[in-house]
C-alpha positions in Angstrom: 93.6 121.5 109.3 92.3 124.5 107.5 93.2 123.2 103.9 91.5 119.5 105.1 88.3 121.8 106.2 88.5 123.5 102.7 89.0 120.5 100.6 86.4 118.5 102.9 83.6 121.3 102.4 84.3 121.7 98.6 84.4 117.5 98.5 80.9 117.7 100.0 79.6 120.0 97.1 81.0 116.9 94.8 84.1 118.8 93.9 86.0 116.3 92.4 89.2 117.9 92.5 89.0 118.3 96.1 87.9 114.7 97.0 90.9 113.8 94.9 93.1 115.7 97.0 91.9 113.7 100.3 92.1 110.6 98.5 96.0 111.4 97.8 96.0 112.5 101.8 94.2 109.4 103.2 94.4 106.4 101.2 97.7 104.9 102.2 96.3 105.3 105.5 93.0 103.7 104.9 94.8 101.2 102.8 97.5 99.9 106.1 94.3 100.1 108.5 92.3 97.4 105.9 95.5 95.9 105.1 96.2 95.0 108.9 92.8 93.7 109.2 92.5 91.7 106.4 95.8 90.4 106.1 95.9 90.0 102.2 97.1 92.5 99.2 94.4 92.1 97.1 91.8 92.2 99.5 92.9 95.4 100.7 93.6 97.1 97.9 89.6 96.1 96.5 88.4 97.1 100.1 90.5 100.9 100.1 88.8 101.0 96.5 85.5 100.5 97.9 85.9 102.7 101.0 86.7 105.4 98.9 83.6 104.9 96.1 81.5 104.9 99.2 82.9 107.9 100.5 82.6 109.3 97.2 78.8 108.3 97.2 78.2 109.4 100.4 80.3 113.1 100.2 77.1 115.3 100.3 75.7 114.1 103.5 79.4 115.1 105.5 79.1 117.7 107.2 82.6 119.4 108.7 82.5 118.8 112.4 85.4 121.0 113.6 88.3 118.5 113.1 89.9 115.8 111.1 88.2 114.1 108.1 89.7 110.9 108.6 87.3 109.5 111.2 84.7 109.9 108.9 86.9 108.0 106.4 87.4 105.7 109.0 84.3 104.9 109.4 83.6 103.3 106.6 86.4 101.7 106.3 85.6 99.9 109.4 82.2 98.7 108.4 83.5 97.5 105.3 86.1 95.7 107.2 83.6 94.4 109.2 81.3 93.5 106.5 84.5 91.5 105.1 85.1 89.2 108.0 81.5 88.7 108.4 81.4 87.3 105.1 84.6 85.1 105.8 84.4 83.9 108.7 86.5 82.5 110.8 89.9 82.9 108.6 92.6 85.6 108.3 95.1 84.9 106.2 98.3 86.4 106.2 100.0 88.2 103.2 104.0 87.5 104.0 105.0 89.6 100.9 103.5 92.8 102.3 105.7 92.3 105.7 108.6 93.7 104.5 110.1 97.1 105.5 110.2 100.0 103.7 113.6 99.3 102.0 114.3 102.9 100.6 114.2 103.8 104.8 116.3 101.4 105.2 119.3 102.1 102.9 122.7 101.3 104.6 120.9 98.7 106.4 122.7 95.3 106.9 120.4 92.2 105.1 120.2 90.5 108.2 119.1 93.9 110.0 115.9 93.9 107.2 115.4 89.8 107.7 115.0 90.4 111.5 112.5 93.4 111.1 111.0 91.4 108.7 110.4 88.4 110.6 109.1 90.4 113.5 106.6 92.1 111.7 105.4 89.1 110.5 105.4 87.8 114.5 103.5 91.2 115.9 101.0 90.8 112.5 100.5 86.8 113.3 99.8 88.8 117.2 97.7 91.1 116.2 95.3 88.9 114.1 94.8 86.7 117.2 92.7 89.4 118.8 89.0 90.0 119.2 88.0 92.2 115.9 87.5 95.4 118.0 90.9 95.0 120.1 92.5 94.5 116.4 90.7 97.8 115.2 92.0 99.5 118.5 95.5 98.4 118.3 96.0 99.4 114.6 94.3 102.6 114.8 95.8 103.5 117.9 100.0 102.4 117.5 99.8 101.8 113.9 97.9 104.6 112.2 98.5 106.7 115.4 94.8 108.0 116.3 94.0 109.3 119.4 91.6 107.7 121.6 89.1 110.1 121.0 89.4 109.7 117.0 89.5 105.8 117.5 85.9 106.4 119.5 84.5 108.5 117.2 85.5 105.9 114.5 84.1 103.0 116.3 81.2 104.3 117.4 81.8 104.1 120.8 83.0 105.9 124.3 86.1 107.0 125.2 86.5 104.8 128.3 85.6 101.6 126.0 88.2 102.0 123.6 91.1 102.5 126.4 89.4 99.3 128.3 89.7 97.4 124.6 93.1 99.0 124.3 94.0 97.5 128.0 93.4 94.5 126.9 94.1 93.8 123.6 97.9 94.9 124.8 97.6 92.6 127.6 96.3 89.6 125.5 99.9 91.0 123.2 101.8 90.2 126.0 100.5 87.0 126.4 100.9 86.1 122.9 104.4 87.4 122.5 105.6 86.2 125.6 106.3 89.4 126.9 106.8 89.5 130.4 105.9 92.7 132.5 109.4 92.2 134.2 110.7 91.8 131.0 109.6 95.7 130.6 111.7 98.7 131.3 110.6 100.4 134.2 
């Protein structure tokens, strides 16, 4: 955390070096959390592009807060997001080719082992984009990109208790949508 501070602080004095170093940190991140929401490669990848030019733009008003630099990155990427469907509205397409696994992770892996992973990606994506917007943002912040609740607030703009009430039931309407069972649950 105390290289992110340093590169953050010296990124806010338009240190292009630095900001260049938290791009290389955050923007596969930022690029999965578009990509989920979105649902199309190219779209994603001219969204990430634009979260960071803003960030870039807007680097001299941050102002290190005490931890990570991501929510702030975040942020924006969630306005933009939000921007994007607004614009769009009311379809989410889905970009099959970007459903596969990571193949190098999966060396020694039988073909029908990556197939099944494959096609239930694709099933939890299809899921996932069935959602209200905000119970999306919550479910791929929170199990996807692995934010706390707290960082997933601060992100959204909101309180603590709304995002684990969005949380509640975005993996409840899941359930629902999967056919998942609460008996079907280990215990």
């Amino acid at each position: 955390m105390e290289r992110e501070k340093e590169l953050a602080v010296r990124a806010s004095r338009h240190d292009p070096e630095a900001f260049a170093e938290l791009y290389d940190l955050y923007v596969d991140k930022i690029y999965n959390y578009v990509y989920y929401k979105v649902g199309n490669t190219a779209e994603a990848e001219d969204l990430t592009a634009q979260v960071f030019t803003k960030a870039w733009e807007a680097i001299g008003s941050y102002q290190w807060q005490g931890h990570s630099f991501s929510p702030w990155l975040f942020r924006i990427a969630h306005n933009l997001v939000v921007d994007y469907h607004r614009a769009r509205r009311p379809t989410v397409v889905l970009d099959v080719l970007d459903t596969r696994p990571n193949l190098a992770s999966a060396e020694g892996t039988r073909p029908e082992q990556i197939l099944q992973s494959m096609m239930t990606m694709e099933r939890v994506r299809e899921a996932i984009s069935q959602l209200t917007e905000e119970q999306q943002t919550v479910i791929i912040l929170r199990f996807i990109e692995g934010y706390s609740t707290a960082d997933v607030a601060e992100i959204m703009g909101k309180k603590r208790g709304a995002i684990r009430g969005l949380q509640f039931r975005g993996l409840l309407a899941l359930r629902k949508i999967l056919g998942v069972e609460e008996s079907d649950e280990p215990r």
